[in-house]
N, C-alpha and C positions, 0 to 999 in steps of 0.2 A: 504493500500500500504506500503511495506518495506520502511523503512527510510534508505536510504543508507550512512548515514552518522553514524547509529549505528550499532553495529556490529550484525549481525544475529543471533549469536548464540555464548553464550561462555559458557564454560563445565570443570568444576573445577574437578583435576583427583588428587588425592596426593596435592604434590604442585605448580602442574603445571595446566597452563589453555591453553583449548585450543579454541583459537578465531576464529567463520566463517564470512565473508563477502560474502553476495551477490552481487557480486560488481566487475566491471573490473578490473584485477590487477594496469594497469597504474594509473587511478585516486586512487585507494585503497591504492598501496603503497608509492604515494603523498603525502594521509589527515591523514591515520592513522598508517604510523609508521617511525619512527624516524631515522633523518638522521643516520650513522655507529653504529647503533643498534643490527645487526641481524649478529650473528653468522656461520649460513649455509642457504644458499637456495638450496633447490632440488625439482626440476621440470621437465617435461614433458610437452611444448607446442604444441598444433595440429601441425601435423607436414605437411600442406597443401598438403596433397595429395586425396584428398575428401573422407575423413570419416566422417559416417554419426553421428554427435552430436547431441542432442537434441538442442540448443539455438545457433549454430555455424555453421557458410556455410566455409567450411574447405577447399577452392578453391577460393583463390586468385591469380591475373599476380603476377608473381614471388620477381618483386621490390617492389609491394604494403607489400606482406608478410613480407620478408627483413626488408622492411622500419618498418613495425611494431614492428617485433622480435628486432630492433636496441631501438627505442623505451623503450620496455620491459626491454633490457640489462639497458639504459641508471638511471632509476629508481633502478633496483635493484641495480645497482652499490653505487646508493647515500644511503640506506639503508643499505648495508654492510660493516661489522667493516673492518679496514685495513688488519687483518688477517683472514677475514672471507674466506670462500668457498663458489663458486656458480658450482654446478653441474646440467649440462643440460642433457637430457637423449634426445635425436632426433636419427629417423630412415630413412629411404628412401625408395623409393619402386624400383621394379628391373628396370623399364624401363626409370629411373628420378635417378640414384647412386650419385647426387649432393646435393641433399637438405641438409642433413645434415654438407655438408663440408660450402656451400653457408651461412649458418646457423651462424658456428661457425667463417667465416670469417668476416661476417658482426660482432660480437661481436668484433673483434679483434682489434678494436680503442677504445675498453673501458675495453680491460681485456687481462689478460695473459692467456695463454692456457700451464696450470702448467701441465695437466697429462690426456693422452686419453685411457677411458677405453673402454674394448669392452665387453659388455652385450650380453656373452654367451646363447641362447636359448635354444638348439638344439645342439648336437653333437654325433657322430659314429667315435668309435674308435676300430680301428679293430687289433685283438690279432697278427696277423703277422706279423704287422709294429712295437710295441712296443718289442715283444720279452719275454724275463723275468723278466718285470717289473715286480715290488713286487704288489702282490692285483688284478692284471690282470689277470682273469683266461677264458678270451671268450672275442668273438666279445661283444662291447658294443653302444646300440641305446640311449642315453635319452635326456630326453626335450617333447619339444611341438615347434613347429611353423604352420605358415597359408601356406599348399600347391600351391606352383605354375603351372598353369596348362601352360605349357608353353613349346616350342623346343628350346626357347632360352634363358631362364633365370632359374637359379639354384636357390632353395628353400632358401627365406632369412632366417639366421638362428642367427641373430646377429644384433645387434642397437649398437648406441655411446654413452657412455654418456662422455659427457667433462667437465673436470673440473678445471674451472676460476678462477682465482684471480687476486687481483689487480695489484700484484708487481711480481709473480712467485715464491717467495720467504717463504710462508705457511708451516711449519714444519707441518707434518703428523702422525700420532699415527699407522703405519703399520701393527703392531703385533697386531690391535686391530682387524683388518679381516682377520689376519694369518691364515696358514693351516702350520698342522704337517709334519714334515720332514719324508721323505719315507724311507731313509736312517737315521736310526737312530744314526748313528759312528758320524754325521756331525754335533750334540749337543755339544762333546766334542774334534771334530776338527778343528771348525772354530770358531773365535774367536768373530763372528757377530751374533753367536747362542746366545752366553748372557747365556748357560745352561738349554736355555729354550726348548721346543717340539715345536718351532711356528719360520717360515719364511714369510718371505715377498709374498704376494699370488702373486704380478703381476698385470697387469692390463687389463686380461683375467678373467670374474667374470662369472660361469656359474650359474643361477636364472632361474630356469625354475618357468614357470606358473602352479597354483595349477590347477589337472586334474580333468575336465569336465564330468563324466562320464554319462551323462542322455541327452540327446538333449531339454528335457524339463526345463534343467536348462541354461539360459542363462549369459553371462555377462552382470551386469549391466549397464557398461560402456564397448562403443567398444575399448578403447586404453588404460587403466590403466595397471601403472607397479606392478610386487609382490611387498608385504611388506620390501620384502627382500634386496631389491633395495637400497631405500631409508636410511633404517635402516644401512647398510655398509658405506653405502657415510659418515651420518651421525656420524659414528663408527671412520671413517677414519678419517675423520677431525681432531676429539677428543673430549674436554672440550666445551658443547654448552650449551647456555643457552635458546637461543632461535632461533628456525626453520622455514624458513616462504617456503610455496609453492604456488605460484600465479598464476597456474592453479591447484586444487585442486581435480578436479573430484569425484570420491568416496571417496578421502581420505587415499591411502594408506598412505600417508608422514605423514600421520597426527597420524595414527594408533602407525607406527615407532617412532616418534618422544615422543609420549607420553609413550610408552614401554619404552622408554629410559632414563624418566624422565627429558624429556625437554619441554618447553611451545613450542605452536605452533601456528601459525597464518596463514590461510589459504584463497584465495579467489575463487571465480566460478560464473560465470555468468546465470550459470542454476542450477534454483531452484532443481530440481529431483537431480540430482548428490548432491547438497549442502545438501540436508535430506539424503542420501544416507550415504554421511561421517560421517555427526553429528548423525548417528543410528550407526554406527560403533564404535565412540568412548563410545557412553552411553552404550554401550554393552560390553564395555570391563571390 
């Protein structure tokens, strides 16, 4: 039987380690880590709308959840440095458009809600409406999302992630998930350019999901976000030293975090998902 007081699994990359727990976040980020220690957390909790998990009944009354995610915040709060970042990533489904606001209000007595992104999935942009923007030469389709069979609810094509801090007050590394200026004159007309090819992206992030092309290849996990996610939150923030994600699933944050040359500390309650991540990072 796993001792859950040791860590499941730790995986030395460079000079960074990255620590698994089989282990529920709350009691895990209790025993094994340390009170304003951690740098960033970026997560992805079930988002109760019944997806089917392996170890997880993903349908709870609404205050029981609540009362958990409160929970959840109230831990990671005590484990994050004063200038840390907690970026939550929550979605909702079309006929329930509250969970995620429910989410983030229930955090709001333990944190600041410094900056709301919107995780772009999906988007069509059609050459008529933009005109002669520069690089638009046709209607444009791309992304991935899960189709709504539906006469009354339009194809979700977009998630929240929100991101907390303690004070509001977290200076940000912006240029570090920049995108180049479409107008190139605006390098040496504004004076917020710096000289540089890179502006502020927004808080519009389009991440699509890597494409599926075989029906015989499935995901392994029904709800994990791309690498890409996690790796920008973490980009954003800046200077981290250490990463922790307390729902862990396959381990994308964990993937990101060590590409970045950061430690990481991960938890999951289900063993399949926990091998899942830790064959990911040994394979890197």
């Amino acid at each position: 039987m796993q001792n859950q007081d040791a860590p499941y699994r730790v995986l030395q990359k460079g000079n960074c380690t990255a620590t698994f727990y089989l282990n529920d976040c709350i009691t895990g980020l209790k025993e094994h880590v340390k009170d304003k220690s951690v740098d960033v957390v970026v997560t992805s909790p079930p988002y109760n709308i019944g997806t089917s998990y392996g170890s997880y009944k993903d349908k709870l009354p609404r205050e029981k959840y609540l009362g958990w995610i409160e929970e959840v915040g109230i831990v990671i709060k005590q484990t994050l440095k004063e200038d840390g970042s907690f970026f939550l990533n929550i979605g909702n489904k079309p006929k329930d458009p509250w969970i995620a606001w429910d989410v983030a209000y229930a955090l709001r007595k333990y944190f600041v809600l410094q900056n709301v992104i919107h995780w772009i999935k999906s988007i069509a942009i059609n050459k008529t409406q933009v005109g002669n923007y520069p690089n638009i030469a046709g209607d444009i389709a791309v992304g991935h999302f899960k189709p709504i069979v539906s006469k009354r609810f339009l194809n979700d094509c977009h998630e929240y992630i929100f991101h907390f801090t303690k004070y509001g007050g977290v200076h940000l590394d912006k240029l570090a998930v920049g995108v180049s200026y479409q107008d190139k004159t605006n390098i040496k007309r504004w004076k917020a350019a710096n000289k540089e090819d890179k502006r502020d992206r927004g808080n519009t992030w389009f991440i699509p999901y890597q494409t599926i092309q075989s029906r015989s290849k499935q995901r392994p996990h029904p709800a994990t976000f791309p690498v890409n996610l996690p790796d920008m939150c973490i980009r954003l923030h800046g200077s981290a030293k250490l990463v922790i994600d307390p729902f862990i699933g396959i381990g994308s944050s964990a993937v990101a975090a060590i590409r970045l040359g950061t430690s990481f500390v991960g938890f999951e309650v289900d063993k399949e998902y926990l091998d899942a991540a830790i064959d990911r990072i040994t394979q890197m």
